[in-house]
C-alpha angles and dihedrals in degrees: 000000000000095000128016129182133178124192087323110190131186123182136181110194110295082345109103096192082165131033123177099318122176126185147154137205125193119223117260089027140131106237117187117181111193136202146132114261109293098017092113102265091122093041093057100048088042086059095038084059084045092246092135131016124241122251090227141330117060134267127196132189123191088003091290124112100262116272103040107136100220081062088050098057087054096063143081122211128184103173130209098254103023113170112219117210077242086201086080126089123227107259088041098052087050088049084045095053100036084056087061104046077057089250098166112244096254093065103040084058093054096038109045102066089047093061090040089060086043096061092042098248096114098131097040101081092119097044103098111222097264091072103057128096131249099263089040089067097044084057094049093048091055090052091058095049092055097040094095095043102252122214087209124031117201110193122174122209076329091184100048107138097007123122134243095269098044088049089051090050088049102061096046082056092056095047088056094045091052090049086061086059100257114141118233124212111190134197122185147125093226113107111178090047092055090051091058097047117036149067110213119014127189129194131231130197129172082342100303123110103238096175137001126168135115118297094249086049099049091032100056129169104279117223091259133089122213114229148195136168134211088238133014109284111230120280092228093046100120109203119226113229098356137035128219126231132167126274140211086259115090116249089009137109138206121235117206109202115202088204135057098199115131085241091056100089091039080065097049088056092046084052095054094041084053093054097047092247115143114207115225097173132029112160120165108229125240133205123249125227079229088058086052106049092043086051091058099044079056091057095042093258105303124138118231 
């Protein structure tokens, strides 16, 4: 495993950021760990790079117990909150950096530009690091973390500030990077975003893991079809076994089936064909990582 932890506690002082959490993470995956602020995303990666030390329980990265320098040196960090010497330009803060993370000259001239044009900041060479934008930065810190070809990636909250289009750009980036065999730990409270991108998620709150499991797995088919006609069915149409009302997509409705036998929806079609009615549209609908994590805020936090 990648990462490995075991019952992994941090407290400060009556304070339990973390309690009793386990995870795992495979090697050459999208891992996203979701959770609102607060809630011990940053403590656990922190720990994961050896920054702090945990309370109790054990972590390990690499296979290795945290902390180790030889793991270090195989992994890549862009923190929330990263400060930039903004006196550097770009290309010389990532020479500046690659030379510490002991990159040989020859690569980090080769390199460099390369990641430059894939973040989008070739043209900017000249442009010190004050005057780029947030997003910009965000841009340039992910390059940083990927200039020595990191194993493991950590990114928190890695497109804060960026637009559409850069975030776009960005997870493109990371699903490279994942077909080259780098595994990706992401923090982050974007959920739909998450559910794009990775694998396996797992939820925090108030330091504890409610629920962890791949998307498909935690966003399941609901019991409820989407649904749309070539022309208005009739008002007075009473529907046999399910009723329609309208949903949050435009020009769609929202069947509700009473039963959840596999024929149900075959009578629903037979009742659409008998009453000269013609389906353009019939979509299962799917649960949302966001549906989910609303679902347990509204339980307090506890898996069902």
């Amino acid at each position: 495993m990648v990462v490995s932890v075991a019952n992994l506690e941090k407290h400060y002082g009556k304070v339990r950021a973390l309690d009793g959490v386990s995870l795992q993470v495979e090697p050459g995956t999208l891992f996203g760990l979701l959770g609102q602020n607060g809630a011990g995303k940053t403590t656990l990666i922190k720990i994961l790079l050896g920054l702090i030390a945990p309370t109790a329980g054990s972590a390990k990265l690499l296979g290795e117990p945290v902390g180790r320098p030889d793991n270090r040196r195989e992994v890549g960090y862009l923190p929330e909150d990263h400060r930039l010497p903004e006196y550097h330009t770009g290309p010389s803060l990532l020479d500046f950096y690659g030379a510490l993370q002991g990159v040989p000259r020859a690569q980090r001239k080769a390199r460099i530009p390369y990641l430059l044009e894939l973040l989008g900041l070739k043209g900017r060479e000249k442009l010190r690091v004050r005057g780029y934008s947030k997003g910009m930065k965000q841009r340039l810190g992910l390059a940083q973390a990927l200039l020595h070809r990191p194993k493991v990636l950590f990114l928190d909250e890695p497109t804060d500030g960026v637009d559409p289009v850069g975030r776009k750009e960005i997870r493109e980036l990371l699903l490279e990077e994942k077909r080259q065999g780098v595994t990706v730990f992401i923090n982050s409270h974007l959920l739909g975003e998450v559910e794009q991108l990775c694998d396996r998620v797992a939820i925090l709150r108030k330091g504890q893991l409610v629920l962890q499991g791949t998307v498909q797995e935690l966003t399941q088919a609901k019991a409820t079809w989407l649904v749309a006609f070539d022309s208005p069915a009739p008002e007075n149409l009473t529907w046999q076994g399910g009723k329609l009302e309208p949903s949050e997509r435009q020009g769609l409705l929202r069947l509700f089936l009473e039963s959840a036998e596999p024929d149900a929806i075959d009578r629903f079609l037979a009742q659409v064909a008998a009453n000269g009615l013609r389906l353009r549209h019939l979509e299962r609908e799917r649960g949302s990582l966001e549906d989910l994590y609303l679902a347990l805020a509204d339980r307090g936090g506890q898996a069902t």
